[in-house]
C-alpha positions in Angstrom: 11.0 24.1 -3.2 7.7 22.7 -1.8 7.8 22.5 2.3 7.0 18.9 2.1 6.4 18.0 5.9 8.8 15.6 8.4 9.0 12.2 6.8 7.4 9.2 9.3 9.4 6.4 8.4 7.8 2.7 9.4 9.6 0.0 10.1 7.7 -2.9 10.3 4.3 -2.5 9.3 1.6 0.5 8.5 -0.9 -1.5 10.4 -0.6 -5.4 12.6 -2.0 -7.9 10.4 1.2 -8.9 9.7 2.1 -9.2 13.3 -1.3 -10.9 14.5 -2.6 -12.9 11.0 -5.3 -9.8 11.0 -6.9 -9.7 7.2 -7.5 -6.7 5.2 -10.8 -5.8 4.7 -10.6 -2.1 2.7 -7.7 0.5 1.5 -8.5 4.0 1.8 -6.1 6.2 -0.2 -6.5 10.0 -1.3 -4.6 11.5 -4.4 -4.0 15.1 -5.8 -2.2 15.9 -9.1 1.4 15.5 -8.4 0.9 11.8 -6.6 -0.9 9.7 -3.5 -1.1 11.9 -0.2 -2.3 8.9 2.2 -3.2 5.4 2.7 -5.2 3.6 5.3 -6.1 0.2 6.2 -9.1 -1.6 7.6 -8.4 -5.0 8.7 -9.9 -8.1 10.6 -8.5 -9.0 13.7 -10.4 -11.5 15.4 -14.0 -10.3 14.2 -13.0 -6.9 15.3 -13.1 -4.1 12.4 -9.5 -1.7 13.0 -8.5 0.7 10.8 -4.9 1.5 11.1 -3.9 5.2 11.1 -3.6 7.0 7.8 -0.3 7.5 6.9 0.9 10.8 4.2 -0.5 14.1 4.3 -4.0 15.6 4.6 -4.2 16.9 1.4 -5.6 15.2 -1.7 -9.5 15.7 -3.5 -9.7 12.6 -4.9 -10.3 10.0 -2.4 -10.5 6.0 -3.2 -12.0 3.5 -1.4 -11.2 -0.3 -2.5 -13.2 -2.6 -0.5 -12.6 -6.3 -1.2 -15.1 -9.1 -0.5 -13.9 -9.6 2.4 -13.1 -13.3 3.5 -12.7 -14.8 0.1 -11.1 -12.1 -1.5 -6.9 -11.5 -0.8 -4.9 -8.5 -1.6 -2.2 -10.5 -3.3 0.4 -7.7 -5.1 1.1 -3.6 -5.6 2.5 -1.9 -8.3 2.7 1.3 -9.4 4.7 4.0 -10.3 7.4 6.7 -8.6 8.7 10.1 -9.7 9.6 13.9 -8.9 6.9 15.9 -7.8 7.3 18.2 -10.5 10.4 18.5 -12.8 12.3 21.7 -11.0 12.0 19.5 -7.8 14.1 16.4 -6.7 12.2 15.0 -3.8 10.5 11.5 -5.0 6.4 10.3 -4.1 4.6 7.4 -5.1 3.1 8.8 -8.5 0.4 5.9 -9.0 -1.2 2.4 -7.0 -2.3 -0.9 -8.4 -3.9 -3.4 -6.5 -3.8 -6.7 -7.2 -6.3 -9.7 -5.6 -7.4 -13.0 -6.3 -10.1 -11.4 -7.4 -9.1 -8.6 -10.1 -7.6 -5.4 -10.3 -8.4 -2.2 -8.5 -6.4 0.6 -10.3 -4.6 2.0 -11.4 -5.1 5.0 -8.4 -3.1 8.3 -9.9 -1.2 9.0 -13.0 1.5 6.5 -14.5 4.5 8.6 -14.9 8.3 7.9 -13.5 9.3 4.8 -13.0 7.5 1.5 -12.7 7.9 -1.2 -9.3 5.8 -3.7 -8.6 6.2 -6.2 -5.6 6.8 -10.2 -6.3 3.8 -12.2 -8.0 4.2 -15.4 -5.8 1.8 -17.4 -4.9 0.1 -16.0 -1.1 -1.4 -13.0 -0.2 0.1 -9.6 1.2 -0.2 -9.6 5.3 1.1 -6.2 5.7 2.2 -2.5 4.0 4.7 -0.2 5.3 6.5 2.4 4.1 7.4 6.8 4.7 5.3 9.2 4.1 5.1 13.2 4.9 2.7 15.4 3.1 2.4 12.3 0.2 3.2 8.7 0.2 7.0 8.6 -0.4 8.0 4.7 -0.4 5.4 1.7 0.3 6.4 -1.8 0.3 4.4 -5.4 0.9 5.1 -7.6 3.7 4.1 -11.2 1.9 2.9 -14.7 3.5 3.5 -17.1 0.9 1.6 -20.5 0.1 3.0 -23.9 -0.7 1.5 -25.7 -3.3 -2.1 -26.6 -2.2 -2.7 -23.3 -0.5 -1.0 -23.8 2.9 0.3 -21.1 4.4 4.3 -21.2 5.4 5.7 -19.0 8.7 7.9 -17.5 6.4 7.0 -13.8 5.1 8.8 -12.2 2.9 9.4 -8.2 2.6 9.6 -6.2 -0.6 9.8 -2.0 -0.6 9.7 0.2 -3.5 12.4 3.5 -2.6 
């Protein structure tokens, strides 16, 4: 059995958009083989450029960067897939990311193998991740501002987590 590394679990969110109304500018992640290792944010916060720390493990040769065009463009659901890292071994990762925009598409990020989630398709945008993570990304979820019918924003935001 692998040595996989003391799980970080996060609560509220990988990064404070969520918290603040901050916007996400770019999503760096980093895969190997077996699944994602890491994921970081870069968001807006009042003209300032933050990028949250990277959450998973160090490991990882292919690195993605997914840069949207930032103001118009809205990261507005995830999907992907979850499975064993390798059959002899139970522990679960994050096997494969989609990103979802107003935009497009960006993905799919890693192989689609295990089982497929996706968060809600409603109609707003995603204001924050969260998630655990130790040497890969083990569980990642959407934190999710919705709209009412002509675009306005509601206070409400909704939370969805894959595992």
């Amino acid at each position: 059995m692998t040595n996989r590394g003391k799980a970080e679990e996060v609560i509220l969110c990988w990064w404070p958009g969520c918290l603040w109304g901050s916007r996400i500018r770019q999503i760096h992640l980093t895969r190997a083989a077996e699944g994602i290792c890491s994921v970081q944010i870069e968001y807006d916060r009042n003209g300032q450029f933050i990028w949250s720390a990277k959450h998973g493990g160090n490991g990882g040769t292919a690195p993605h960067r997914i840069k949207l065009e930032y103001p118009h463009e809205v990261l507005t659901c995830i999907s992907g897939y979850y499975g064993c890292i390798s059959k002899n071994e139970r522990p679960q990762i994050i096997k494969s990311l989609t990103f979802y925009t107003s935009r497009g598409k960006y993905g799919p990020f890693g192989e689609e193998v295990g089982t497929f989630f996706t968060s809600t398709t409603t109609e707003g945008k995603v204001v924050g991740l969260h998630g655990r993570s130790s040497l890969y990304l083990d569980a990642i979820g959407v934190h999710m501002q919705h709209w009412l019918g002509s675009g306005q924003k509601t206070s409400k935001i909704s939370l969805f987590k894959k595992f």
